[in-house]
C-alpha positions, 0 to 999 in steps of 0.5 A: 852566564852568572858570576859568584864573587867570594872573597878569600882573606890572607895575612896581607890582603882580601881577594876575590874568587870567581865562579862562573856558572851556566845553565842546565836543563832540568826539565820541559814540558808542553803548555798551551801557551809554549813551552815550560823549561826548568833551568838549574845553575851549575859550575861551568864545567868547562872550568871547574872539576869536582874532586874530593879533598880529605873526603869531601866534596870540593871544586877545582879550577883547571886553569888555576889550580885554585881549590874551593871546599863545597861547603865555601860555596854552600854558604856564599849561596844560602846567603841568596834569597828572594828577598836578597838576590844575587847582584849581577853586574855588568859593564859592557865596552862602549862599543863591541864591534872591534871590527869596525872599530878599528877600521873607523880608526885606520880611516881617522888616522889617514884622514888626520895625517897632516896633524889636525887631530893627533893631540892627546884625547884623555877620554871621556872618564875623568881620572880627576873625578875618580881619585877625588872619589875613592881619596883615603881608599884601599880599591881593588884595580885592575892595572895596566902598563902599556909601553912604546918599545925600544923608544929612546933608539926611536927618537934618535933615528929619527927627526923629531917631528916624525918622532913626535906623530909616532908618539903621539898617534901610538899614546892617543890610541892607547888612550882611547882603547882604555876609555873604550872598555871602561877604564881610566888613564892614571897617567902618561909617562913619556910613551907609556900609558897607565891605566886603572879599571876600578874592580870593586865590586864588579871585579868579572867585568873589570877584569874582562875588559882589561884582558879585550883592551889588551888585544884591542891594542895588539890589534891597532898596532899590528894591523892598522898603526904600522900598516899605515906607518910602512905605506907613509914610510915611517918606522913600524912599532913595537910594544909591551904590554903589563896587567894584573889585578889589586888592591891599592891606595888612593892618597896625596903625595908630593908637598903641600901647597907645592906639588901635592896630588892625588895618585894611585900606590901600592905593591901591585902597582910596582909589581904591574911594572915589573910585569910590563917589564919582563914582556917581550917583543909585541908580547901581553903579559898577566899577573896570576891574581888577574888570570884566576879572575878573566872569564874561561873563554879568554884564560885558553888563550894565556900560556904560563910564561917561561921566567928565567932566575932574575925574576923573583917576586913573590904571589901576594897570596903566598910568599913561598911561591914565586909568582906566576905570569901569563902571555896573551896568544890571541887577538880579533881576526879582523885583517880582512875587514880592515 
């Protein structure tokens, strides 16, 4: 697969356009030493329709709608040569083997029980080192909310030491999953957990990561936190989860020489709690921005979510739309392996 960023300015801001391409035989043919194989990229057609608009050629997302003249295409590619190549990107979780990742941590939570590990583990990225970094910036990120649900009639029934490992197991996860596909956690407010994937300039990869490390959550809470919970005879737990893609600022806040710090603000990072917030019951929820930009093979597993009229904030790309959010269907099928 190779991935096409173009970049799509609006009055409020600039926005990346994937483009997934897949290989095309074009032609082959026998030498002495193997076989002469003549590739050619194309869109993938899995996405993209060809369509006409006012008579010439264009391109249609399926999944998003999003529309891109030919000739958008033809110039974002004449700009490739030899000697200025296409950069590829690539940023890999740490590990991809969900499987055994999640059983490695069903045993590591078992063995650690009696509270000799349940501390917060921040991950090996440092969110200090990268506030520092991008400090003054505008950064595309993409964003992620992830709540305990229904945690205040948690914490009053039950002692607070119970309530304290439920807490702390659930969050340390959390924290874990997000440094496993590459991320950064802004920070732990109560029981929920921020986290930031930087997506500038390798938005595809950010984006994917994002989307696995949501699943890879549902999955640690479904099949290996609350199995363990029900055999201990703790509460089992639920959570809401948000996500979307864009661009923020990285500034001091606070008083100086007081509580000044670095932090993350910005439309999306309101608008990614709202998002969080409108989730159901164990439910992943998307912004669009995000969904235009996760590969094909996960958009299949996101259905629109049906809003009711409280929800009435606008696409950042179009202010006469309201904007559209997507529920994750999907997790690893791992039951039998754990």
């Amino acid at each position: 697969m190779l991935v096409l960023i173009l970049k799509k300015n609006t009055k409020k801001t600039e926005t990346p356009i994937r483009f997934d391409f897949v290989q095309k035989v074009e032609s082959y043919e026998k030498t002495p030493d193997g076989l002469l194989v003549t590739f050619s990229m194309i869109l993938d057609p899995k996405r993209y329709e060809t369509i006409e608009v006012n008579g010439k050629k264009a391109y249609k997302d399926k999944n998003t709608g999003e529309i891109i003249p030919e000739k958008v295409l033809e110039s974002a590619l004449s700009k490739v040569s030899p000697d200025n190549p296409l950069p590829i990107y690539s940023s890999p979780p740490k590990r991809n083997d969900p499987c055994n990742y999640l059983l490695e941590k069903k045993k590591e939570i078992e063995k650690n029980w009696n509270g000799q590990d349940t501390t917060l583990n921040n991950g090996s990225n440092s969110i200090d080192t990268l506030l520092t970094q991008l400090a003054g910036k505008d950064i595309l990120f993409s964003i992620m909310y992830v709540d305990l649900k229904d945690s205040t009639e948690l914490s009053y029934n039950q002692t607070p030491e119970i309530n304290e490992k439920i807490i702390k197991i659930f969050i340390n996860q959390m924290i874990q999953i997000i440094d496993l596909y590459n991320g950064f956690v802004l920070k732990v407010l109560g029981d929920c957990v921020i986290g930031i994937f930087p997506s500038e300039p390798n938005a595809p990869n950010a984006c994917d990561n994002i989307f696995l490390a949501a699943i890879m959550m549902r999955n640690i809470i479904e099949d290996v936190i609350n199995p363990i919970f029900l055999s201990k005879n703790y509460p089992i737990i639920g959570y809401h989860i948000g996500m979307d893609l864009g661009r923020v600022k990285i500034t001091n806040i606070g008083a100086t020489d007081i509580a000044k710090f670095l932090d993350v603000i910005g439309y999306p990072m309101n608008l990614t709690s709202k998002i969080q917030a409108q989730a159901g019951h164990n439910e992943i929820l998307i912004g669009r921005q995000l969904f235009s930009m996760i590969h094909c093979q996960w958009q299949k597993h996101c259905n629109i979510k049906k809003l009711d009229d409280s929800w009435k904030l606008r696409d950042p790309q179009n202010q006469h739309k309201i904007y559209e959010l997507y529920s994750i269907d999907t997790k690893w099928n791992c039951k039998d392996e754990i």
